[in-house]
C-alpha positions, 0 to 999 in steps of 0.5 A: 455804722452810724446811729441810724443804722444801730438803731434800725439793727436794734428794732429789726432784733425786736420784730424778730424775737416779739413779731413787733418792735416798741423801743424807746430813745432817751436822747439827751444829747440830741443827736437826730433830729424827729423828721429825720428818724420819720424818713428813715423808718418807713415801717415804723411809727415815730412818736415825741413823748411828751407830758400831754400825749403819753395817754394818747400813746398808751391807747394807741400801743396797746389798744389801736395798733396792736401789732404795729412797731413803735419808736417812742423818742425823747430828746431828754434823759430817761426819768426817774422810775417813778415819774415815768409814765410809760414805764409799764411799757418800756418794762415789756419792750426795750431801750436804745441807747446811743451816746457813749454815757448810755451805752456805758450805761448798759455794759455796766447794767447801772442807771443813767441817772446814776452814772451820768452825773458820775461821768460830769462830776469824775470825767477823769476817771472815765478817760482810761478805757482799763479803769473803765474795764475794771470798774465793769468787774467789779460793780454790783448790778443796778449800783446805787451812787454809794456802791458806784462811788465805793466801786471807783474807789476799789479799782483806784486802790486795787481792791479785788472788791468793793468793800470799804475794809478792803479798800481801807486795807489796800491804803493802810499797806501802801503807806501812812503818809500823804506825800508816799503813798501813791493809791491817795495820789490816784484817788485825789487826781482821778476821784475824790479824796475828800469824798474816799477820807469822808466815807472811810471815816463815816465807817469806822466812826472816826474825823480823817482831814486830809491836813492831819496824815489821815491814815495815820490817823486812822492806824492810831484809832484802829489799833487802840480801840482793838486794844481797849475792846480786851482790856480793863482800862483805858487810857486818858491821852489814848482815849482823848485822841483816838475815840471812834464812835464805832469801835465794834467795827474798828477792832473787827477790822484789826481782828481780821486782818490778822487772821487773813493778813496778818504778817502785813499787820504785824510791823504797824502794831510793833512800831505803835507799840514802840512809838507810844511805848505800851510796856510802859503803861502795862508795868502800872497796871496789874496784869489782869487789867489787860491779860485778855488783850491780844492787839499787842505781842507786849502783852504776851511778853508781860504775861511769860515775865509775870509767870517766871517771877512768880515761879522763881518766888514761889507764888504762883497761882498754878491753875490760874497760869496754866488756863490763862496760857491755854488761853493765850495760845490761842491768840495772834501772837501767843500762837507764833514764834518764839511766844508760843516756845517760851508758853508751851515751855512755861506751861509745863513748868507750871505743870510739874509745880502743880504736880509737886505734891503728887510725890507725898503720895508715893507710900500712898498705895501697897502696889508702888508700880500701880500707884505711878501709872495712877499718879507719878508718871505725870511728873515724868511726862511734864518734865519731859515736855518742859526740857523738849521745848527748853532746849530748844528756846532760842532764849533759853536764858529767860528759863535758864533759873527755872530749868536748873530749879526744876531739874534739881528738884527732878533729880534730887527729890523726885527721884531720889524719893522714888529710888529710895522706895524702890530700894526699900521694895526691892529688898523686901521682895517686891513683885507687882500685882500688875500684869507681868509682860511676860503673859502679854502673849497667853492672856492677851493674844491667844484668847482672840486667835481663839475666839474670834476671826480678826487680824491682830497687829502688835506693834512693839516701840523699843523703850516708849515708857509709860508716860509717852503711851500715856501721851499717844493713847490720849492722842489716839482716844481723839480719834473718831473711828476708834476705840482705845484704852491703855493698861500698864504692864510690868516688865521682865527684870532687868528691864532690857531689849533682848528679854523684853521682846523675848517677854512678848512671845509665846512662851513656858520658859525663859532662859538666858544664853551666852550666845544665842541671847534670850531663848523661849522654850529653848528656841532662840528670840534673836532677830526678826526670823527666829520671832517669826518661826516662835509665832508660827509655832502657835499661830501659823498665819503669822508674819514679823516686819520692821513697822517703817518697811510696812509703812513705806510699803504701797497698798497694794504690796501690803495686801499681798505681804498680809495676804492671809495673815492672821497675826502681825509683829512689828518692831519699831526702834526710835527710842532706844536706837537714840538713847543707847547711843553715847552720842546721841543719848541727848536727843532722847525727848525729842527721839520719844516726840517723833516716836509718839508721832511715828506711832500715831501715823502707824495706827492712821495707815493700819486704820485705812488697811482696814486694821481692826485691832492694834495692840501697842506695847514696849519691852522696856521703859528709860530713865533720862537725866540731863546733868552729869552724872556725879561719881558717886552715881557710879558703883563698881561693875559686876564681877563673875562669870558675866552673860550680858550687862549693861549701866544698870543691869548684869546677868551670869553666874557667881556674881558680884553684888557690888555696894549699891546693888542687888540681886534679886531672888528667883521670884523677881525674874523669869530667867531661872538659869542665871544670876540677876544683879540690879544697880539700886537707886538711879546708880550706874555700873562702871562699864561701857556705854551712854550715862544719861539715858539708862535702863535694865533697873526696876525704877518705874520708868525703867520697868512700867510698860504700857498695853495700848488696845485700839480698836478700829469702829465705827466713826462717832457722830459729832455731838449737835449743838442748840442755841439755847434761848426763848427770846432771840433778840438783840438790845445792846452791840454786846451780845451774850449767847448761851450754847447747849451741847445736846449729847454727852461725850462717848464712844457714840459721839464724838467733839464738834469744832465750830465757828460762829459769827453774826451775819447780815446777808453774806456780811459779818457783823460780830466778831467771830469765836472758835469752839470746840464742844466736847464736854462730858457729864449730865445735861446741867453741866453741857451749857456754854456762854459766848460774848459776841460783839455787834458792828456799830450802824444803824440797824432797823427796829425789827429787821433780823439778822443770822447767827451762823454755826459752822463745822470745822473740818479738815476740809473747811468749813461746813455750814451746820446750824443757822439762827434768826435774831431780831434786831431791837437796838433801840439806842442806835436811834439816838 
């Protein structure tokens, strides 16, 4: 089809869809000539435009022959907008375009006047038809020659955008030399690579010459003004070199690289650090002037030495530590790896050396068991996390002094002080003024089979002590469909499975029997059968499972075994079926975690079975130490007629009372047809079995158990959130912004993670901060101030921009809160 011919298609289409056609041809490369076009459009009046008759024309379109089909044709290109005098014409009709340029023209939807000098200056770029493919991809609509030139260099560097921070990305991965890297190669061959250094440069306000390994170059200004924008110094040599009059959008770039990227990132920054050794010029500063850096792992590093040192030396500030180590948590590289182990580990250790005074108060209360769930436990539970993470460093041996201070002192002053307590109390006849476990079921249970129509489940964890509920029931007050609270119990001495369980039942009276174990009201506890027939006895609509065969269990099968039921027993045994054990005692913390967690999923599943109520609950605590336990740690075992024993307890008749033991009085056990003998202190009895993890004795951890009450409700609202400031104008890239939290924490209102960044249009122009809004109290005490950091460019006196507030869910992010701001950066002027 020649020109003609398209063009005769062209005006037909118009008479179809308007009754007439008016079309005009720019034909720059005069292609037909005027008498030529007139033979062959019969039907169609042919008009040259020129600067003396488009009048003329105007009144003979529009007034004279209205419904005749015009062709208006020039042998010049299409004038700029605004010296088009036709222009309210050719907005109603349409345009032809012919020659390859147009054309182009119209499948990129640009203008003329902005691709044909493209095409003259570029003709390289224009020779392949993939380039040309891509480039139509990618362009915006109606580009300008800035976004066409950024669009060019996106499809030569393979950026999926137009953007010149990808663009920049896409030529920092491919190599920071001139002679390797081969996207510079594609731009210096097929655009520009003086124009691509000028407009990376002019971004991020930085000289790149292309004599000077501009990459680099531009490498050195990024990562150190990321650097110098935390830290509380600069570097002269640094600064003298690597200056950039924009370092706002420098560090932006830096900081989103890492959060979208940054294992790509990471080799450039380790190797900086190296090249230009930044440990050394950190170890001259103290470690305030750059604890807020997050550009280099060094940092960190520094941070975890400083604190080991003030450990060992006894001059740590504790609460200082533990908020800068919450703080760098949060961080790029505080966050991965083997940092974030030795943090978590240091962490806790700084813990327990906050905690360390906690021990003056162990006479403090007249009720010893209360006065640790008040208090003590917290020492346990730190000691707890610090040998879980510990002994599973990779670099162990930068703890290995602390570890081995900590757990002397965990040893030999923490607990022998609480065993000497205990000692002194047990001998006087000490009975807790707790709750005693084995009225759970009486003052517990019954009253609500009693009073009310709800499913109760009852999940028991073998040996979670105290301080491990402590830790789920803080996990599970979180929660926003539930409702949670925790009360300690004491448990029934000695301090083991099989009166444990027993303790839970309903039941008058205990008993102890050689073969039948535990009995309740004369009735056998052994056993998920016999617990089952002990329940129905007082609640017929009752059923006893293993808590992981209900977990593994499909809903469907759930709702038929739970069909009817009004009571559910379920066991779970993590704890203690690690610890019992001789072989795997060592695994206890990392057994009572994944218990923690198991339990956790439990309340989760329950709570989608439509579960209303969970009460969770143990027979028995655990005592666990980590060094070997010293001869004179271990005392005789007991002689007599032996019913049951273990490392710290025997029960029977005529017993022995070994030294360092005792037997307690009827008072102090529910067992009133057999003899009691405890081992006093952390001391074990000779027999056989596991030496570190122990229980059966009356040591707090051994005997506080924990009664977990969660209640399934009504998901709390997310607190809402409120800029709170008169006068939203911006004078200075650095941006404070004050928050408000409008509702206090309950049981009504939950926490509100949130995301909030400035933004021009779907640009980001600050730096981007997380929060989490969950603070509790009077009005005065729910304000918070961020620090937002603006892009350096010039930005319009009075044009506005939007701070954007987004809701952080698990499903992403949800667009909660928008606030318009006014730009009145009037130094950017100048």
């Amino acid at each position: 089809m020649n020109v003609i011919e398209k063009l005769q298609e062209k005006i037909q289409q118009e008479k179809e869809t308007k009754g007439r056609a008016i079309v005009f041809w720019y034909d720059a490369q005069a292609q037909v000539d005027v008498e030529e076009l007139k033979e062959q459009l019969d039907e169609v009046e042919v008009r040259c435009v020129d600067e003396r008759n488009f009048f003329q024309l105007k009144v003979e379109i529009e007034l004279e022959k209205p419904n005749q089909s015009f062709l208006i044709y020039t042998d010049g290109p299409r004038p700029e907008d605004a010296d088009n005098m036709l222009l309210d014409i050719l907005l109603y009709s349409a345009e032809f375009k012919a020659d390859e340029t147009a054309m182009l023209s119209e499948t990129l939807q640009v203008s003329d006047q902005v691709l044909r000098p493209m095409m003259e200056q570029y003709s390289l770029f224009f020779d392949s038809k993939d380039r040309k493919r891509r480039l139509s991809k990618i362009l915006p609509k109606d580009s300008d020659n800035y976004h066409f030139e950024l669009s060019m260099m996106a499809v030569l560097v393979k950026a999926s955008v137009p953007d010149i921070r990808m663009i920049t990305r896409q030529l920092l991965l491919n190599g920071l030399y001139m002679e390797e890297n081969e996207l510079l190669k594609q731009l210096e061959r097929n655009y520009s690579l003086e124009r691509t250094l000028e407009s990376i440069g002019r971004h991020f306000g930085v000289s790149l010459e292309r004599d000077n390994e501009p990459l680099l170059q531009l490498l050195n200004v990024l990562i150190y003004q990321h650097f110098r924008q935390r830290a509380g110094f600069t570097v002269e040599d640094w600064e003298s070199r690597w200056a950039s009059s924009s370092p706002n959008i420098c560090a932006l770039f830096v900081e989103e690289w890492l959060q979208h990227d940054g294992e790509k990132f990471e080799e450039h920054i380790k190797e900086w650090e190296k090249v230009h050794q930044v440990r050394d010029v950190l170890l001259k500063r103290d470690i305030e002037n750059y604890q807020l850096a997050e550009t280099f792992p060094v940092v960190d590093a520094l941070i975890i030495e400083k604190c080991i040192d003030e450990l060992i030396h006894q001059t740590i500030h504790v609460d200082e530590r533990l908020s800068l180590i919450e703080e760098r948590l949060q961080t790029y590289w505080g966050s991965k790896g083997k940092l974030k182990a030795l943090y978590e580990t240091l962490f806790e250790a700084i813990r327990i050396e906050k905690l360390r005074p906690v021990v003056n108060r162990i006479q403090q209360h007249e009720d010893f068991y209360e006065n640790y769930t008040k208090y003590l436990y917290e020492i346990d539970h730190a000691y707890r996390h610090f040998m879980h993470h510990f002994t599973r460093l990779d670099a162990k041996e930068m703890l290995e002094v602390i570890a081995n201070y900590l757990t002397n002192w965990y040893e030999n002053e923490y607990l022998r002080r609480i065993s000497e307590e205990m000692n002194f109390r047990i001998q006087d006849g000490y009975v807790s003024k707790l709750m005693p476990q084995r009225t759970f079921f009486s003052k517990v249970i019954l009253p609500i089979l009693e009073k009310e129509q709800t499913r109760i489940f009852v999940i028991i964890s073998d040996a979670l002590r105290y301080e491990a509920a402590y830790e789920l029931y803080e996990k599970l007050k979180e929660r926003e469909n539930g409702k949670s609270s925790i009360i300690p119990m004491v448990a029934s001495y000695p301090t083991y499975t099989q009166l444990g369980m027993a303790s839970l039942l309903p039941h008058k009276e205990l008993e102890a029997d050689e073969k039948k174990g535990i009995l309740a009201d004369g009735q056998s506890t052994k056993g998920l059968d016999n617990r089952r027939r002990i329940l129905q006895s007082v609640e017929p609509h009752s059923e006893v499972l293993k808590l992981k065969e209900l977990l593994d269990m499909k809903t469907s099968e759930v709702d038929q075994v739970l069909k009817g039921k009004r009571l559910v027993y379920l066991y779970h045994d993590h704890i203690d079926a690690l610890g019992d054990s001789a072989k795997s005692e060592r695994e206890t913390y990392r057994a009572v975690h994944q218990a923690i967690s198991d339990l956790e999923y439990a309340v989760d599943r329950l709570s989608r079975l439509q579960a209303k109520r969970i009460f969770i609950t143990a027979d028995h605590g655990f005592l666990f130490q980590f060094k070997q336990i010293e001869s004179h740690g271990k005392i005789p075992a007991v002689e007599g007629q032996v019913m049951n024993h273990n490392r710290r307890f025997a029960i029977g008749h005529n017993l022995s009372t070994p030294e360092g033991s005792i037997k307690l009085t009827e008072r102090q056990t529910p067992l009133q047809n057999v003899e009691v003998v405890l081992a006093k202190s952390i001391n074990r009895f000779k027999t056989g079995g596991g030496l570190q993890f122990i229980h059966g004795g009356a040591l707090p951890q051994e005997a506080v158990v924990p009664l977990i009450d969660y209640r399934r409700i009504e998901a709390g609202k997310p607190v809402d959130i409120a800029v709170a400031m008169i006068n939203k104008v911006i004078t200075n890239y650095r941006i404070p912004v004050s928050f408000y939290q409008e509702q206090s924490i309950t049981d009504n209102f939950t926490s509100r993670k949130v995301n909030i960044a400035f933004y021009q249009g779907d640009e980001r122009i600050s730096n981007e901060v997380e929060l989490v809004f969950d603070l509790k109290g009077e009005n005065r005490d729910r304000n918070r101030q961020v620090i937002f950091n603006l892009v350096e460019k010039h930005y319009k006196i009075g044009e506005t921009c939007i701070l954007r507030v987004e809701t952080v869910t698990k499903k992403g992010n949800e667009p909660y809160l928008e606030e318009e701001f006014t730009l009145r950066l009037y130094e950017a002027l100048y």
